[in-house]
N, C-alpha and C positions, 0 to 999 in steps of 0.2 A: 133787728137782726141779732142772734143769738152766737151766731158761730163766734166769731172774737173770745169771748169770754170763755165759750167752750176752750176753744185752745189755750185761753188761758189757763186755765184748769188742767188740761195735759200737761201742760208746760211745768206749772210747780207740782204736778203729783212726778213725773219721771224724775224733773232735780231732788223731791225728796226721797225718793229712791236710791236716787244715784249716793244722795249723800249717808243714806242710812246705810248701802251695800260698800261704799268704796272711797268713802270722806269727800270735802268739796271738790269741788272743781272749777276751774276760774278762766275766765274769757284771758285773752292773750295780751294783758294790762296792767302786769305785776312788775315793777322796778326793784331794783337793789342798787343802794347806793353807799357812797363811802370818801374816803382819803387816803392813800393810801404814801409813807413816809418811810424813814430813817430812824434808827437807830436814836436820834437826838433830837428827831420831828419834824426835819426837812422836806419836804414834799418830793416824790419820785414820781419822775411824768413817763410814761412810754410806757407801762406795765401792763401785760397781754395779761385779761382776764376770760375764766373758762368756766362754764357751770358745769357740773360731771352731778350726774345721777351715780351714783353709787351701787344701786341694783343693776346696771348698765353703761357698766365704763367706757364703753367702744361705743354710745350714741351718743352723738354730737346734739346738744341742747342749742336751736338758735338763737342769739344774744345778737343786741348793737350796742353801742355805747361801753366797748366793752377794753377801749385801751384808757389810761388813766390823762386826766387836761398836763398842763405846764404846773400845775398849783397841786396836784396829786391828786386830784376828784376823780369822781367817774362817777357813770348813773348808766346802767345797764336797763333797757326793756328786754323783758322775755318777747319772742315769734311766737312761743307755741302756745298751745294750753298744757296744762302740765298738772299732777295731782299735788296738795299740799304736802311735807313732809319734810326732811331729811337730805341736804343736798352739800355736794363741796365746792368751793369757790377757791381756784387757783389764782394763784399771781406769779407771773413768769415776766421778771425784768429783764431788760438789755443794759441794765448799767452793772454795776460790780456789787450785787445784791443778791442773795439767796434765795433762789422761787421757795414757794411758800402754799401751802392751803389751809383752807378753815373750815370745818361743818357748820349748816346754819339750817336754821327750819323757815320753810317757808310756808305762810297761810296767807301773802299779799304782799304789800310790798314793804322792802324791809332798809332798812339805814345800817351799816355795821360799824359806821362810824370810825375813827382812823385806827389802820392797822400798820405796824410796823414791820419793814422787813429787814433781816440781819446783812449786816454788812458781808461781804465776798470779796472773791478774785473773781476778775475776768480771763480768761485762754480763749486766745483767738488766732484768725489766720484764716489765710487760703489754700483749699487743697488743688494740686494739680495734678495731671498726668507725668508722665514722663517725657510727651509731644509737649508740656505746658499748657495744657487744654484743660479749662476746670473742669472739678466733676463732682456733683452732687449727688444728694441721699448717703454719701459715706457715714456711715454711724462711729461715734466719738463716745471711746470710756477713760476713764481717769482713774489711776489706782495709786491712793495715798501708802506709803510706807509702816501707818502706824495704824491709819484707820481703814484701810482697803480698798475697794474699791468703791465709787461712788455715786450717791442716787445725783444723777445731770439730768436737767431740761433744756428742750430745743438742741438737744446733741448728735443734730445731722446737718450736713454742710447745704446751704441752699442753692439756687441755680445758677450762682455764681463762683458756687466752691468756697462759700465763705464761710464762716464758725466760728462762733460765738459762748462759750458756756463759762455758768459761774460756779467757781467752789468754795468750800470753804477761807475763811481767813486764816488760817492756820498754817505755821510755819511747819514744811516737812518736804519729804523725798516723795516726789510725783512722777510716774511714768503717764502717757496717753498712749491711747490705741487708735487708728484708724482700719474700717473695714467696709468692705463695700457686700450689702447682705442683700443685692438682687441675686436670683436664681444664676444671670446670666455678669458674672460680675467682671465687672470691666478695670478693674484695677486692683494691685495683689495688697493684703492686708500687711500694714509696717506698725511698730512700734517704735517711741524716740523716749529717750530718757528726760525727763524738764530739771531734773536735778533738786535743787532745792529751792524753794519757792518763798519771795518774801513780799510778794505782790500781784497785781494783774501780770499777763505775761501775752506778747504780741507774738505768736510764732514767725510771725511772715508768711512766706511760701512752705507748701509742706509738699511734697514729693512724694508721689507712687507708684510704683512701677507702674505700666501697665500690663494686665492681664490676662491668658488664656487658658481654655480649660482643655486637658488631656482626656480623651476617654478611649477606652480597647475592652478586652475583654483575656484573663489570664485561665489557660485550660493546661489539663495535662496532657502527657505525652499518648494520653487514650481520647484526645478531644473532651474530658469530665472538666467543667467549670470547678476551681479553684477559690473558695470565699478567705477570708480574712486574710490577701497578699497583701503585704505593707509595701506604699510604692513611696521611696527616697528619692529628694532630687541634692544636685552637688554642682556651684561654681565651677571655673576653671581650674580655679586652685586648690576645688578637693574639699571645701568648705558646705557644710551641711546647709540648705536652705529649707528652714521651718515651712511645711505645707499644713494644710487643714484638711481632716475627713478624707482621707488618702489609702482608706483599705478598700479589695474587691467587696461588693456583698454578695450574698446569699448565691447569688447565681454569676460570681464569678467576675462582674462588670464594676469596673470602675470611672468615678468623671472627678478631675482634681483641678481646681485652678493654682496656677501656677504664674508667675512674673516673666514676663518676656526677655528672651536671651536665649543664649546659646547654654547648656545644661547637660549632664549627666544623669539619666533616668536609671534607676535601680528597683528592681519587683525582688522581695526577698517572702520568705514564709516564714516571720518571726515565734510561731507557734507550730512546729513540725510534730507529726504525730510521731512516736518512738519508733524508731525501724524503719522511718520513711524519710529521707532527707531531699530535696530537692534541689535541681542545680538554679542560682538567683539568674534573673534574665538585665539586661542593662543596655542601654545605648547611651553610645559616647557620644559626647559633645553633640546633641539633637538640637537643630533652631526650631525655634520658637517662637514663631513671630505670627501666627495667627492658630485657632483651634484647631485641635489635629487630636485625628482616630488613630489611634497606634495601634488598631487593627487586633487579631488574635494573636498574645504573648505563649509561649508554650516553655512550659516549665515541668521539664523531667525528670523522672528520679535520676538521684546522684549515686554514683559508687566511688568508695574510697582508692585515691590510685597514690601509692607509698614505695618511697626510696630515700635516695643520697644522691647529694650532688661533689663532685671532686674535682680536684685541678690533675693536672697529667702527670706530677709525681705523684698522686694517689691524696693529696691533702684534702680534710673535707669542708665546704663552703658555706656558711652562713651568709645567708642575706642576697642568695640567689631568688631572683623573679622569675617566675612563672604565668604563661600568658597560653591562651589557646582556643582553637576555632576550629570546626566542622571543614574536615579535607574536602568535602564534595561540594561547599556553597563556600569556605570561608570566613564565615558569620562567623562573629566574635564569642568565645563563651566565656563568661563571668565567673571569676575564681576568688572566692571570698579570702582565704587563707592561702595564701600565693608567693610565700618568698619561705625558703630553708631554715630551720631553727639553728642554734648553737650548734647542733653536731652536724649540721649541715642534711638535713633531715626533711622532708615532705611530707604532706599528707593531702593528695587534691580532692575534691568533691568532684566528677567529672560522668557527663551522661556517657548512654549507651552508644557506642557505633563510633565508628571511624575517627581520630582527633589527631590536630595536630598540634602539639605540645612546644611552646618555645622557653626557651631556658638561659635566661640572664644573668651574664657575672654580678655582682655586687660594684653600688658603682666606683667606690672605694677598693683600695687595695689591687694586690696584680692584674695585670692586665689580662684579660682572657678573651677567645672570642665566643660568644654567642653561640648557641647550637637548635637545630630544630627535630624532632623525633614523631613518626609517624605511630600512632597505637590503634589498635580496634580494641574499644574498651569492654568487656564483655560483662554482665547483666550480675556479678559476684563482688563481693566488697567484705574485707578490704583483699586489695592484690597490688602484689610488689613486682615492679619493674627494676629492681638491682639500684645500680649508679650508673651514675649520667657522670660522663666526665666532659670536663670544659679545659680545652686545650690552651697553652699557653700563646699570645699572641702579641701585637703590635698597634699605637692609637697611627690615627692617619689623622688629620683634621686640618681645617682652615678656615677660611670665611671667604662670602661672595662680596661684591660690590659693583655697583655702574661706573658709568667715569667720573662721576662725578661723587663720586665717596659715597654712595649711600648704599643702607645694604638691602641686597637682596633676598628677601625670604623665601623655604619653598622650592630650593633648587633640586632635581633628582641627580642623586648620583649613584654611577653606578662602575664597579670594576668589573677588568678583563684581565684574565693571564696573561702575561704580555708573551710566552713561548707559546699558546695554542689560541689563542683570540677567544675563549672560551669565557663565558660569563660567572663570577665568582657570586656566588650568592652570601649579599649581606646585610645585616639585620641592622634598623635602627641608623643608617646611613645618612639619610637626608638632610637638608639643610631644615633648620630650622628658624622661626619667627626672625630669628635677630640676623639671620643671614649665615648664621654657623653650622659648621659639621664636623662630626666624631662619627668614625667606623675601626672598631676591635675587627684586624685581620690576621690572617697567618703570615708570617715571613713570606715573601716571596715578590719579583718583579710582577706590578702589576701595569695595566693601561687604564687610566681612570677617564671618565666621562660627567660634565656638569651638565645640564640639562634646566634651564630657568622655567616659568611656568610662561604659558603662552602670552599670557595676558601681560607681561611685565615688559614684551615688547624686545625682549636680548633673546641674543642666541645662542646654543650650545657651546661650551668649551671643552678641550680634548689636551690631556696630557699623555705623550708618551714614557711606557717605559721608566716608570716611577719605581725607583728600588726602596720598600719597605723592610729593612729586618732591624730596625730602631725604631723608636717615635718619629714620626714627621710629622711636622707642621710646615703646611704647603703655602702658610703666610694669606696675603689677602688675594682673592684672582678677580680679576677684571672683568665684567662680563659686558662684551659689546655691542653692541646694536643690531636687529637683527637684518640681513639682508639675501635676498632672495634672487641668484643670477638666473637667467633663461638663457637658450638661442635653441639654431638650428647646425643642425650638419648635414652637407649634401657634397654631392659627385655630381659634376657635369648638368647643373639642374636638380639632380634627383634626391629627395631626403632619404638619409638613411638612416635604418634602421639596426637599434644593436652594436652600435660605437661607443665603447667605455669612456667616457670624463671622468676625467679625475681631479681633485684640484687636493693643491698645497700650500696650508699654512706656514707664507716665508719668514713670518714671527717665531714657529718655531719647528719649521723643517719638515713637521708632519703633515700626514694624511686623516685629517678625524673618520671615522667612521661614515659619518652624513657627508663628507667628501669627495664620493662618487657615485654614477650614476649610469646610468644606460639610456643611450636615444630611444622614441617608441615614436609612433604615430607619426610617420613620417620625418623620421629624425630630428623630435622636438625632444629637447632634454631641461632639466630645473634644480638646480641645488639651492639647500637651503640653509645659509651660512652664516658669516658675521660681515660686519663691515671691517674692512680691513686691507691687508697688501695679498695676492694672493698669485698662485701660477699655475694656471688651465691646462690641460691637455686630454686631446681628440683622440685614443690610441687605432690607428688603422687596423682592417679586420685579417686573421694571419693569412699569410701563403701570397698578400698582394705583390710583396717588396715594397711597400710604400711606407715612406719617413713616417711618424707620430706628426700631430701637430700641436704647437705649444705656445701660449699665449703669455710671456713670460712678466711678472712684479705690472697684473692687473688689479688696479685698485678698484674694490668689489665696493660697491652702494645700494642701497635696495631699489631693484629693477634694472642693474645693470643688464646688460643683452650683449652676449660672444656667440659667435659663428663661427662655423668652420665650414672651409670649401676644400676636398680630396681633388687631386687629382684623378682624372678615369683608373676605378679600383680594380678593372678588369684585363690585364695584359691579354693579348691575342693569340688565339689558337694557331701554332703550327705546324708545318709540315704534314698538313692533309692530304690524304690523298684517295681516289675513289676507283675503285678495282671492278668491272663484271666478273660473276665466278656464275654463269647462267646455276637455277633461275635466277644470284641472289647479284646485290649490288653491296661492296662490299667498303665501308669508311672505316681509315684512319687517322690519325693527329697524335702529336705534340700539346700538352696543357699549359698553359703560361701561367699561371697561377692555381688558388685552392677553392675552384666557384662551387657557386651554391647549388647550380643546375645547371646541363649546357641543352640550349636547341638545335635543334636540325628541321633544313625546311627542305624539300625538293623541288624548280620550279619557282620560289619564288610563294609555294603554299609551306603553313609550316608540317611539318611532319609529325616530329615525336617531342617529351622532352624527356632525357635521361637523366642521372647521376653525376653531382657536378665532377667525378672522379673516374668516371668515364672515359677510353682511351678508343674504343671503335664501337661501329655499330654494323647493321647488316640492312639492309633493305630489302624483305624477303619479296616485296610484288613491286618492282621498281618501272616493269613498262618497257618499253620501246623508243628509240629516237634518241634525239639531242636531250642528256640529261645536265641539269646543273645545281648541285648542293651546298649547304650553307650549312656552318656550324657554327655557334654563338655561345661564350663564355658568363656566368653570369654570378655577379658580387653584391648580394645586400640591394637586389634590383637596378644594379648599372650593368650593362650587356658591353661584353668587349666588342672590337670591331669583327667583322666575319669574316669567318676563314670560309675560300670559293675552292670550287674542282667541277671542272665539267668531265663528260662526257659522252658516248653513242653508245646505246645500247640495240645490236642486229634484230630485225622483224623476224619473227619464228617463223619458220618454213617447213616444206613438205619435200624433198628432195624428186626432182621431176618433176615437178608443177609449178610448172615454167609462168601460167597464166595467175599463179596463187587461188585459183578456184578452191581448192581446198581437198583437191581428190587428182586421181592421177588419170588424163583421158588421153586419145588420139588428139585432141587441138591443141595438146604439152608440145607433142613432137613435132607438130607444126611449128609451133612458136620456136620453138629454139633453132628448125632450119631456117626460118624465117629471122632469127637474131644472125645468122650467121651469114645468109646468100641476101636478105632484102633489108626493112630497115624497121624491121619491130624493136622496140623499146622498153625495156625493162629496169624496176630499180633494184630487182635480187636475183643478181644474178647467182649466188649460189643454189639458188633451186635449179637452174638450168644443167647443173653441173652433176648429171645423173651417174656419172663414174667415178664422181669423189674423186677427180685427179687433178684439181686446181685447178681446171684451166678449160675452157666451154671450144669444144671441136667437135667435127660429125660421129665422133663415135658415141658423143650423149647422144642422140638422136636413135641410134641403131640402137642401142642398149634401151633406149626408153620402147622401142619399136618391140624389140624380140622380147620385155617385160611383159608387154601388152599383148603378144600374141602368143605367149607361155612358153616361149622359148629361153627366155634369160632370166636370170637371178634378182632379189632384189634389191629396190635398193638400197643404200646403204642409212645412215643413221644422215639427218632424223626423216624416221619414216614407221610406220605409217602416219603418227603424230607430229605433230608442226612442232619445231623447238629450233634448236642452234646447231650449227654444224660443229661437229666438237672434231673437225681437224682442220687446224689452221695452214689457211690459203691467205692469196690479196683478193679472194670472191668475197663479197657482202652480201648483206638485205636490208636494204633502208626503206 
């Protein structure tokens, strides 16, 4: 067989190819070996060893054998196949040694025999979150004082938030950085000062906030994207907190990470084109506790708005503040330059359209109060609004607390004129963090009100009639528990509705405001109070005569329940009386009180309902026979007892139509001599009674006779229609 040898032949003609185009090449069998040591020849065991192609920094060469024994050896095999040439061999320790590389050529395998590495510091530690949660990949730089910043190996924290780097031995002033350089970075970049260094150095625990990233988009006041906005953030106390890559770009859009908290956001345009100033946009104290789109920022041109501020003899004020928001939303607007120079001087940056401008004393010096000015700022700059005068005024202040000394933050308060109950508007009032309040007022008796936040579980307080025209200090106030009374109010069974409660603080004599209320829904009522001594009352509804009622030094707890039972709030109608006046039926009365509505039934059915102020009515189709009426007083849905009147009202008749046929015939004048000589029977007798003379004799008869046979007149009323006799006899018609 020939083949074998043939391929042998292939075989060494390609290899001398290969080596004539592109130098040897070597099965995957080449070792590098060594010692690797100290300063004084110590053997250094743990040393991660790394082969780096040099043409190809970023390809990882497979290696084993590649950490150093206990004695400092190592003996590395290459994985791959690899060309001869030119390569660097890393040494990256974990003890307090200075990583290290070396160029070496390789054509096979090769001994580099002991190589020393310089003595270092070790900086180490663990990083955490702010939850305590380690976090890894943080990248770690170190900047020496004299010699800068520095080339580190292994300078990211591993899966356990641990880290480890060596520097030099050199004594100096070292700051480190941490920063976490995922796209999506989960903790805000710090730096710590290390001070001066004379050694390895164990950080401990290293702390990061944790962090979230902002993004929105900042346009103008024509919706045009905005690039190079610079976005600032700010502590609570006003203190600058360093961000990174924090301008809009090109189209306007920005994404910042930022450390979690609560924070002051500020967009300003640190590079404003000449003639184009715009107003900065800003949110106060924004949480920030997970990523958040701050949505489209709108940042519009600004025009200069210039004056004086003064006190009321005309004096002028430095160091007055200036604050202001959009009348029609509110919204805060951002006033870069915002408080009066030495001559007491302004100059605001402020958009176009509607603003409302507030204007604060200086917190030093006389007392002034606060004032607020509506403007429509119009599209021209600069424009002078004169002086703003700041009247002279009065502090009011105090502090809150529970019962048990602690203070309350947070409380609203709010003044009333104490001569018109009218609401005094004023700025800056509230209670504040630590439980305190300061309000700059004008002279005058006011009504104050505290008002705690829901959540704190206490309930409003109320001072009357507070004379202010000095400082007061209203001292500490107490605020008490909260507690919530209900009931019912009724008459004779019935709820009513529309009875005033009122209640009074026997602590101190007043009526707070939320101390009164009105029955509804069937005369269910609910005040919402304190826990305390307190004294209810029911007021009856006017015009009943009925007493108030009054629940006197009720101790209120929450869910107490008070009821009230009225007596019947309806007095009875009197002195009714029911008249016929044909066709109509005609009622009178007396009202015993001031009702809501009165009814009237006829029979026993109801009839009408009128006007509770109602004095008669008429019954224009009232009917015939035994009549009986009823009239009923009515209070808040309690009906007084009924006022009765009977009476008869006569059957309408035909006068001579004796038989009520409805017409006048011959068997009329029958019947009526037959009412007279035999024993016919009738219930109206007024129809018989054809000569209207009261009283039934044969000369009806003759007169009905010579009617009928056109000799006599007729007859009298009612005729020829059926109605009433309108001249009174003792004759009827029932």
């Amino acid at each position: 067989m020939k083949v074998p040898h043939l391929l042998r032949i292939v075989y060494i003609s390609v290899t001398l190819w290969l080596f004539l185009t592109t130098g040897n090449l070597y099965a995957q069998n080449w070792t590098i070996s060594g010692t690797v040591v100290d300063a004084v020849g110590n053997p250094i065991s743990g040393v991660d060893l790394d082969l780096i192609d040099p043409l190809s920094p970023a390809t990882v060469i497979p290696i084993t054998g590649d950490t150093t024994a206990i004695d400092g050896s190592f003996l590395i095999s290459i994985n791959t196949t690899i060309a001869a040439g030119n390569y660097l061999l890393q040494f990256e320790p974990i003890t307090a040694h200075l990583p290290d590389e070396i160029d070496i050529n390789l054509t096979g395998d090769l001994n580099i025999g002991s190589h020393a590495l310089a003595s270092g510091w070790l900086i180490s530690g663990t990083v955490v979150n702010t939850a305590g949660a380690p976090v890894s990949g943080v990248d770690i730089d170190i900047r020496a004082d004299q010699a800068g910043w520095l080339d580190l190996v292994g300078d990211n924290t591993n899966s356990l938030g641990e880290f480890s780097v060596a520097i030099p031995a050199i004594i100096d002033e070292y700051r480190i950085t941490f920063a976490d350089t995922a796209l999506d970075a989960a903790v805000f970049p710090i730096e710590e000062d290390l001070g001066l260094l004379f050694g390895s150095t164990d950080m401990g625990i290293v702390e990061m906030p944790i962090a979230h990233t902002l993004t929105g988009l900042v346009v103008d006041e024509d919706g045009v994207p905005l690039p190079g906005i610079d976005m600032n953030l700010y502590d609570s106390a006003g203190v600058t907190v360093e961000i990174f890559n924090d301008d809009t770009n090109l189209q306007g859009a920005f994404s910042v990470v930022v450390p979690e908290g609560i924070f002051t956001v500020r967009h300003r345009d640190v590079n404003p084109i000449p003639g184009i100033e715009r107003v900065n946009h800003e949110f106060a104290d924004l949480s920030i506790f997970s990523n958040l789109d701050l949505g489209t920022i709108v940042m519009p041109m600004g025009y200069h708005v210039q004056g004086t501020v003064a006190g009321s003899a005309g004096e002028l004020i430095a160091g007055a503040d200036f604050d202001a928001k959009y009348a029609a939303t509110g919204l805060p607007i951002y006033i870069s330059s915002d408080t009066t120079d030495v001559t007491g001087s302004f100059d605001l940056l402020l958009p176009e359209g509607n603003i409302i401008l507030e204007v604060d004393p200086p917190l030093t010096g006389p007392v002034r109060v606060s004032r607020q000015i509506q403007l429509s700022i119009a599209p021209v700059s600069p424009v002078s609004i004169g002086q703003i005068i700041l009247d002279d005024g009065v502090t009011v202040s105090g502090s809150f607390s529970d019962s048990l000394g602690n203070p309350v933050p947070g409380v609203d308060v709010e003044f009333y004129l104490f001569d018109t109950g009218l609401i005094y508007e004023t700025l800056h009032e509230n209670g504040n963090q630590a439980g305190n309040f300061s309000a700059n007022v004008h002279t005058n008796d006011y009504n104050l009100t505290f008002t705690p936040p829901a959540s704190s579980g206490l309930g409003p307080f109320f001072m009357e009639n507070v004379e202010c025209y000095s400082a007061r200090n209203l001292g500490t106030l107490v605020l008490s528990p909260a507690a919530t009374m209900s009931g019912n109010v009724t008459s004779t069974g019935v709820g009513l509705d529309g009875i005033l409660i009122t209640a009074v603080d026997m602590a101190t004599g007043s009526t707070p405001p939320w101390g009164t209320t009105t029955t509804h829904s069937g005369g269910v009522y609910s005040l919402a109070l304190t826990e305390g001594i307190w004294s209810v009352t029911a007021t009856a509804p006017p015009g009943t005569g009925l007493t108030d009622l009054t629940e006197l030094n009720l101790t209120v707890s929450q869910g107490t329940t008070l009821n009230f039972d009225f007596p019947n709030l309806a007095p009875a109608i009197t002195n009714l009386a029911c008249t016929f006046d044909d066709p109509e039926t005609i009622l009178s009365w007396t009202n015993g009180a001031a009702y809501d509505w009165i009814s009237i039934t006829r029979n026993g059915l109801p009839l009408t309902t009128i006007a509770g102020d109602q004095l008669t009515y008429t019954d224009p189709m009232p009917g015939s026979g035994a009549m009986q009426y009823s009239v009923t007083g009515n209070v808040l849905g309690v009906n007084s007892p009924e006022a009765i009147c009977d009476l008869t009202i006569p059957l309408p008749f035909i006068r001579c139509d004796a038989d009520l046929g409805g017409n006048i015939t011959i068997s009329d004048a029958i019947n009526v001599l037959s009412y007279l000589f035999a024993s016919f029977a009738t219930t109206c007798t007024d129809a018989m009674d054809c000569n209207d003379s009261g009283a039934i004799n044969i000369a009806d008869p003759v007169m009905l006779l010579n009617f009928l046979f056109g000799t006599g007149p007729l007859p009298s009323a009612p005729y020829p229609n059926a109605g009433q006799d309108p001249t009174p006899d003792n004759l009827d018609c029932n």
